[in-house]
Backbone as a printed PyTorch tensor [residue, N CA C, xyz], in Angstrom:
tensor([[[ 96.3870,  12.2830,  12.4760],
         [ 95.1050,  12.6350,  11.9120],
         [ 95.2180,  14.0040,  11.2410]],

        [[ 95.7260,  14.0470,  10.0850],
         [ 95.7840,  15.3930,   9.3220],
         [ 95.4450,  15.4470,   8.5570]],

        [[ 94.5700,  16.6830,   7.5190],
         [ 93.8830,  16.8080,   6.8260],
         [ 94.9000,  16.7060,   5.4440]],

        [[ 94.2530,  17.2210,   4.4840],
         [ 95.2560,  17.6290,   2.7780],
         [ 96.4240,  18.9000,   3.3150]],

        [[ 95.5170,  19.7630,   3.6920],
         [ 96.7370,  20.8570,   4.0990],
         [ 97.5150,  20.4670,   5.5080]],

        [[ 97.5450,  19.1800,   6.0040],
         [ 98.1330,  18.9250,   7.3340],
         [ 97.3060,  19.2110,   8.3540]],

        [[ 97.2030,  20.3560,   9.1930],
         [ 96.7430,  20.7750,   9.8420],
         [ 95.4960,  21.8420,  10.1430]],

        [[ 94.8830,  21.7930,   8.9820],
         [ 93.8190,  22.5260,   9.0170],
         [ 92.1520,  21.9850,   7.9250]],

        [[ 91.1930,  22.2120,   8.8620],
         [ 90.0050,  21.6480,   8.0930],
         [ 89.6430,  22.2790,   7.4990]],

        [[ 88.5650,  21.7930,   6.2860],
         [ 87.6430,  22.9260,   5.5120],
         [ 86.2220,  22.2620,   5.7910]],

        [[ 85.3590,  23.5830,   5.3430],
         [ 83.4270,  22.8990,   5.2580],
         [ 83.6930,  22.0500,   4.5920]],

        [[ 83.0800,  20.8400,   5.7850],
         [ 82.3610,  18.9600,   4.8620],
         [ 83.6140,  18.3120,   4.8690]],

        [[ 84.5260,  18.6460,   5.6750],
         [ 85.6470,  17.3760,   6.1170],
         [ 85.0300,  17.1690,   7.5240]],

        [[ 85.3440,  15.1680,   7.5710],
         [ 84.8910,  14.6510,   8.5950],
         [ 85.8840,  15.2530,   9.8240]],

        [[ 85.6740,  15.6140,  11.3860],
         [ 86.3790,  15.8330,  12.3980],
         [ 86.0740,  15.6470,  13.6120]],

        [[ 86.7890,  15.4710,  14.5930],
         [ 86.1350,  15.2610,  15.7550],
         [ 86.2820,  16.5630,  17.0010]],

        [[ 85.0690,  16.5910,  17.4610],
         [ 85.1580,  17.7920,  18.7950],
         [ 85.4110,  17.1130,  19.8850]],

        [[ 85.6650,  18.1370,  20.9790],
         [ 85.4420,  17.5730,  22.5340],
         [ 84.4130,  18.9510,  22.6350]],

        [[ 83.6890,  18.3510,  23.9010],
         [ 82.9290,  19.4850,  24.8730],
         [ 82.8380,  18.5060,  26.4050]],

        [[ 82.1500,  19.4740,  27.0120],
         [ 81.8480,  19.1720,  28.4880],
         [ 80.2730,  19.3430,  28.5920]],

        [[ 79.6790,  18.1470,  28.9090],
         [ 78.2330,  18.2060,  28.8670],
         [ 77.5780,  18.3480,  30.3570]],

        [[ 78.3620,  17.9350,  31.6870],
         [ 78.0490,  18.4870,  32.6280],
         [ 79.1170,  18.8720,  33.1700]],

        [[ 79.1630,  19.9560,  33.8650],
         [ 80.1880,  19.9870,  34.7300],
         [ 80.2140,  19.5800,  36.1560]],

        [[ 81.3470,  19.4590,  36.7840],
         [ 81.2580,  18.5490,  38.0040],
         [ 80.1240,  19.1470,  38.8710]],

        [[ 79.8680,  20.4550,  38.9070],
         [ 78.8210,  21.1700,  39.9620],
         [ 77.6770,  20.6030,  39.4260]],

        [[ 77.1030,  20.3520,  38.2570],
         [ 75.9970,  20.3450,  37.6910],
         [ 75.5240,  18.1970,  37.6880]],

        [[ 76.3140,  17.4990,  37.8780],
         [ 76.3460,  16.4860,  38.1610],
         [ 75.0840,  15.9230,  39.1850]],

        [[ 74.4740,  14.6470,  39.2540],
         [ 73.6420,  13.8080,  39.9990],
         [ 74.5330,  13.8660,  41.7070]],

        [[ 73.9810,  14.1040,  42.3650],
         [ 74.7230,  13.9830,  43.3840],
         [ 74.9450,  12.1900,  44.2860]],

        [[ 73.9780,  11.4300,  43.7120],
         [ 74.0440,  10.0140,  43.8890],
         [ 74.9830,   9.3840,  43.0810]],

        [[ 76.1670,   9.7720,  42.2260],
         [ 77.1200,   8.9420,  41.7270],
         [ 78.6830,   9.3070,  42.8170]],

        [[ 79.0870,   8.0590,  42.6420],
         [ 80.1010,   7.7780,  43.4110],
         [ 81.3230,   9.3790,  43.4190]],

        [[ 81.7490,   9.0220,  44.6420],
         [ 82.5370,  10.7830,  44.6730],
         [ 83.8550,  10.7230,  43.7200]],

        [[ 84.4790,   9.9940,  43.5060],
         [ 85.1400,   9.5080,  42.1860],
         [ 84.3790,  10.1940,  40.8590]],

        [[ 83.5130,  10.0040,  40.6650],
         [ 82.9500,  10.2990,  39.4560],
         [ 82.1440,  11.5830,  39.1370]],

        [[ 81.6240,  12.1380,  40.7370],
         [ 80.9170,  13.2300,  40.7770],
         [ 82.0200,  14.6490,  40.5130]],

        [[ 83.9570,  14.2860,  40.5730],
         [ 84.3350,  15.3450,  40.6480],
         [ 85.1440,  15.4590,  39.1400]],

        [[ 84.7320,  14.5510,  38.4540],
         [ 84.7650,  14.7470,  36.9630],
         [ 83.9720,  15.4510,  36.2130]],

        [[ 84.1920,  16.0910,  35.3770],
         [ 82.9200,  16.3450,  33.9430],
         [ 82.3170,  15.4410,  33.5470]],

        [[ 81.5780,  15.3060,  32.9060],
         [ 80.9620,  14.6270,  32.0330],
         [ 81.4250,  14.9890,  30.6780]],

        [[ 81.9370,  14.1200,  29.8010],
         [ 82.7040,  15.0350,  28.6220],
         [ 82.0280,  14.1880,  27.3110]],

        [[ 81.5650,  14.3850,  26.4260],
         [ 81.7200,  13.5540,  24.4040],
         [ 83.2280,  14.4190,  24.1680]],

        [[ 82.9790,  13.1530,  23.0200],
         [ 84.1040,  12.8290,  21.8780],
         [ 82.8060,  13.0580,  20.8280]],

        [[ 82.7650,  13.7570,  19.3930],
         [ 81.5290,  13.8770,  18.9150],
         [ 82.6740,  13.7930,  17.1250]],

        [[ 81.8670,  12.8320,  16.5850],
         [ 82.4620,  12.9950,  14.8690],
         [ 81.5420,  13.4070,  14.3530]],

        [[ 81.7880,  14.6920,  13.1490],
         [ 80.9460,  14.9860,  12.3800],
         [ 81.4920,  15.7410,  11.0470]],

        [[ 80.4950,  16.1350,  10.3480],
         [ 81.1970,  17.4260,   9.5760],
         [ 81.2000,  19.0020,   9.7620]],

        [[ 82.6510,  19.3010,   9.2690],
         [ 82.8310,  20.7630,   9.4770],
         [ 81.6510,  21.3880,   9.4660]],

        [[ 81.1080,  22.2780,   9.9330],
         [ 79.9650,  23.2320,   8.9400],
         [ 80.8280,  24.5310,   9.0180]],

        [[ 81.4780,  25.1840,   9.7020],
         [ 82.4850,  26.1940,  10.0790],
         [ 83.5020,  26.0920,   8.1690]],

        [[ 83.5060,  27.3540,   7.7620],
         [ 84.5550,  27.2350,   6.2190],
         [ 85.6240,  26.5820,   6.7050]],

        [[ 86.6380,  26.8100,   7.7800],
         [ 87.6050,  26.1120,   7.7460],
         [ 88.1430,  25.9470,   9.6120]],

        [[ 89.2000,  25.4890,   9.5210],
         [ 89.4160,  25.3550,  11.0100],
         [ 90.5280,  24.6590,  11.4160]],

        [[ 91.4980,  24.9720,  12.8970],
         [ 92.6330,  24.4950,  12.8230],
         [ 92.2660,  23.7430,  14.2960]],

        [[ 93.2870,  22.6570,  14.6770],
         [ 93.0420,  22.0220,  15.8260],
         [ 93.1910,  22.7810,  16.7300]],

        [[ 92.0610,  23.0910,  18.0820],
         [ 91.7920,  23.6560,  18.9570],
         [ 90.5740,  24.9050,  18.7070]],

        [[ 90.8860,  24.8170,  17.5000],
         [ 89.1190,  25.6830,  17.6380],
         [ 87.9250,  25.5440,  18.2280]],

        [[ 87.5520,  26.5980,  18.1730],
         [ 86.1970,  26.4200,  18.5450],
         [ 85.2300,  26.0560,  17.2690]],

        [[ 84.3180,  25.0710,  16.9880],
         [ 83.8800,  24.7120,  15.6160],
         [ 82.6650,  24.3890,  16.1520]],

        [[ 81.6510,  24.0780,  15.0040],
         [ 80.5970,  23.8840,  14.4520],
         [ 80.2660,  22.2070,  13.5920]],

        [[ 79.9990,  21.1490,  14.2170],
         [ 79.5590,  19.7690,  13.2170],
         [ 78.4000,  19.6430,  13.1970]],

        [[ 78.0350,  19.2650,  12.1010],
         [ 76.7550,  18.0670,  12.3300],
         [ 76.9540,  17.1390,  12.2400]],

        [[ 76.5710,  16.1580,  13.5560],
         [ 76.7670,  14.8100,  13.4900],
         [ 76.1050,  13.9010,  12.3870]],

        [[ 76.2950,  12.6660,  12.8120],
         [ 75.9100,  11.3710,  11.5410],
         [ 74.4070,  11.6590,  11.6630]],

        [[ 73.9380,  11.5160,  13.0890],
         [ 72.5310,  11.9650,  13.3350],
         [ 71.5800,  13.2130,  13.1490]],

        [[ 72.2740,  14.4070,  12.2660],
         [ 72.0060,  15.2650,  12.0980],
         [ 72.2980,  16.7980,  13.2340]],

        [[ 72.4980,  16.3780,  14.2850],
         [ 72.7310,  17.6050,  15.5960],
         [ 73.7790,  18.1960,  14.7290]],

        [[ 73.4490,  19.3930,  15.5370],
         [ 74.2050,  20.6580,  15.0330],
         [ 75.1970,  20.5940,  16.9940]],

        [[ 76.6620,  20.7050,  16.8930],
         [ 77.3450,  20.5410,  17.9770],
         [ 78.3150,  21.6540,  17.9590]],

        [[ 78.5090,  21.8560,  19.1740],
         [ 79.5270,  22.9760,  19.0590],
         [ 81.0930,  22.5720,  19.9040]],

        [[ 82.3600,  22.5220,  19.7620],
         [ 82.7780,  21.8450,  20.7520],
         [ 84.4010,  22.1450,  20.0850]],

        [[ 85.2840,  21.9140,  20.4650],
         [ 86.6080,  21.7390,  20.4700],
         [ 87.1020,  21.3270,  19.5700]],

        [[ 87.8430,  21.4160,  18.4650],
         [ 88.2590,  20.3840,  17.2120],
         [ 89.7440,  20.0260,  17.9480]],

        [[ 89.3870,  18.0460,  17.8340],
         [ 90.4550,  17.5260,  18.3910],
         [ 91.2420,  17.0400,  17.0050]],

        [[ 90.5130,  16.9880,  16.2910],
         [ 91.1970,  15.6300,  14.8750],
         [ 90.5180,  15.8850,  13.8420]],

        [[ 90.9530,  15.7130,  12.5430],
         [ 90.8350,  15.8990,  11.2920],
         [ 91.1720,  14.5940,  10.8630]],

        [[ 89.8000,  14.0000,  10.0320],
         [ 89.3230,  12.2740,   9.5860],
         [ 90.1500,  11.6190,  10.6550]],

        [[ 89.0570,  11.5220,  11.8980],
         [ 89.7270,  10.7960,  12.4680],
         [ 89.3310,   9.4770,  12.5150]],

        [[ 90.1410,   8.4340,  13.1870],
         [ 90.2750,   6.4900,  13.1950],
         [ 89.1100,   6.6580,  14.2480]],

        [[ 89.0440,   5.0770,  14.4230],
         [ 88.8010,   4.1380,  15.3500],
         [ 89.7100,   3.8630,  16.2750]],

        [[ 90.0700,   3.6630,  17.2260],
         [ 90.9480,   3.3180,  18.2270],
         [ 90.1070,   2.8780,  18.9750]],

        [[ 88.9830,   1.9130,  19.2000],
         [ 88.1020,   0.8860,  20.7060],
         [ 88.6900,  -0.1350,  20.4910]],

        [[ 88.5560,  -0.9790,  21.2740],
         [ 88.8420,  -2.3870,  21.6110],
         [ 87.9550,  -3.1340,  22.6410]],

        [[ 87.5280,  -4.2100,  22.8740],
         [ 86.8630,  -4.8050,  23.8220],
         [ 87.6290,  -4.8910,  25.1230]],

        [[ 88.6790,  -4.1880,  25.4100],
         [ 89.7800,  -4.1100,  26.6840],
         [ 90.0840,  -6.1110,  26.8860]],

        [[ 90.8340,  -6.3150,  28.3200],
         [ 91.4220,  -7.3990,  28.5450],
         [ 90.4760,  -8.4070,  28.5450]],

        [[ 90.7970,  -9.5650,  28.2740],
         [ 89.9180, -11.2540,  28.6190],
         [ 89.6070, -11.3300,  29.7050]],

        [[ 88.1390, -11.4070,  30.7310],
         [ 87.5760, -11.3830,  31.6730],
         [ 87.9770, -13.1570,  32.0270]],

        [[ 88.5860, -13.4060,  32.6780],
         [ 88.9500, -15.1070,  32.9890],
         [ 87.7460, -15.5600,  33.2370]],

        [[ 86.8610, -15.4030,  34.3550],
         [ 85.0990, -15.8280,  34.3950],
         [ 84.6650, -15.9130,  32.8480]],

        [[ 84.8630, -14.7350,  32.3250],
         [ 84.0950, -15.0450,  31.0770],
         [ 84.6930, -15.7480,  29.7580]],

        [[ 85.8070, -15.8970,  29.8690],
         [ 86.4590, -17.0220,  29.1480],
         [ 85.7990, -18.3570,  30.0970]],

        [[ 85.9700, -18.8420,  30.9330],
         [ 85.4740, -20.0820,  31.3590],
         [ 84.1050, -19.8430,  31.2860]],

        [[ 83.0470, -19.1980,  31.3660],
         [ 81.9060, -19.1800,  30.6820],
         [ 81.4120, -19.5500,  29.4930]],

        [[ 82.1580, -18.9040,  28.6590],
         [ 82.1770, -18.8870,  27.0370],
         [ 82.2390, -20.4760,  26.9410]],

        [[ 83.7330, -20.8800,  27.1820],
         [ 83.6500, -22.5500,  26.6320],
         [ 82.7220, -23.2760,  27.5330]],

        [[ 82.0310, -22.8370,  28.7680],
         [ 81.2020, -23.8330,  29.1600],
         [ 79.8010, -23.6490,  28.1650]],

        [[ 79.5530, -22.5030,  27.9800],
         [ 78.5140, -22.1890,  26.9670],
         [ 78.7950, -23.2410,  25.7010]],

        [[ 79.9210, -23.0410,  25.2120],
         [ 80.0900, -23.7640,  23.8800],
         [ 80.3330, -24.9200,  23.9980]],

        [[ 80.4040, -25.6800,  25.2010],
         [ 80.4770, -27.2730,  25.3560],
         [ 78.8710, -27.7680,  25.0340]],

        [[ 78.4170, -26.6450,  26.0280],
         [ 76.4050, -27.0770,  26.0190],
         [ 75.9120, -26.7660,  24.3010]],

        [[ 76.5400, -26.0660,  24.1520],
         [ 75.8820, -26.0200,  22.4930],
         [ 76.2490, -26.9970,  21.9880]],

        [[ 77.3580, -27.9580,  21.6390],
         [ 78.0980, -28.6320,  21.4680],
         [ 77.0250, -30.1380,  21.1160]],

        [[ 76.8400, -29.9100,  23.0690],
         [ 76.2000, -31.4230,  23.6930],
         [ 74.8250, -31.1780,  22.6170]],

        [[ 74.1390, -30.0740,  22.7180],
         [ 72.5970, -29.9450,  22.1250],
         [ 72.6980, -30.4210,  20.7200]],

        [[ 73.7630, -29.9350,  20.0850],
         [ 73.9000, -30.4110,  18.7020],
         [ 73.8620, -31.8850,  18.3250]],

        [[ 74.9760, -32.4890,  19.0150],
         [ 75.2760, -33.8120,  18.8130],
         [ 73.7860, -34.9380,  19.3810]],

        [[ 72.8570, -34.6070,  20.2430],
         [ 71.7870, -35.1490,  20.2950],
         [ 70.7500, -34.8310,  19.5530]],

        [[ 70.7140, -34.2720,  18.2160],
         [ 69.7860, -34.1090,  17.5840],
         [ 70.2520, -34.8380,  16.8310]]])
């Protein structure tokens, strides 16, 4: 994920921050203790507003939604990388039982 000059952004290139939105002290104390001794962290894409900037700064975006964010520069135009993770086997045998019944409904009309 590198910009024109490689490694450094300018104002109004797309990038992505990190921050920490709770920290583990500041956390619900009703979530599982697994989870209570994590942060709470975003991944946030936006544009520079900062003139320029190298990975690990401290920066300035506004998101798609307009927020003004302050947070970590991880990436310069960065991808997509999600996926729907592995095939749930229940829900594969769901699915085609679903699509047999659609199937049946069709063919009796």
């Amino acid at each position: 994920m590198k910009s024109k000059n490689n490694d450094r952004a300018k104002k109004g290139d797309l990038v992505q921050v990190y921050l920490v939105i709770l920290k583990p002290e500041e956390r619900v104390k009703k979530l599982p203790e697994c989870t209570k001794r994590v942060p709470y962290e975003a991944w946030v894409k936006g544009i520079l507003i900062d003139e320029s900037a190298v990975i690990g700064d401290r920066v300035r975006i506004k998101s798609f939604i307009g927020r003004e964010i302050t947070g970590t520069m991880t990436g310069i135009n960065p991808g997509y990388n999600h996926n729907f993770g592995l095939p749930q086997p229940e829900l594969v045998q769901i699915g085609l039982e679903a699509w047999l019944e659609t199937r049946k409904t069709e063919e009796d009309k």
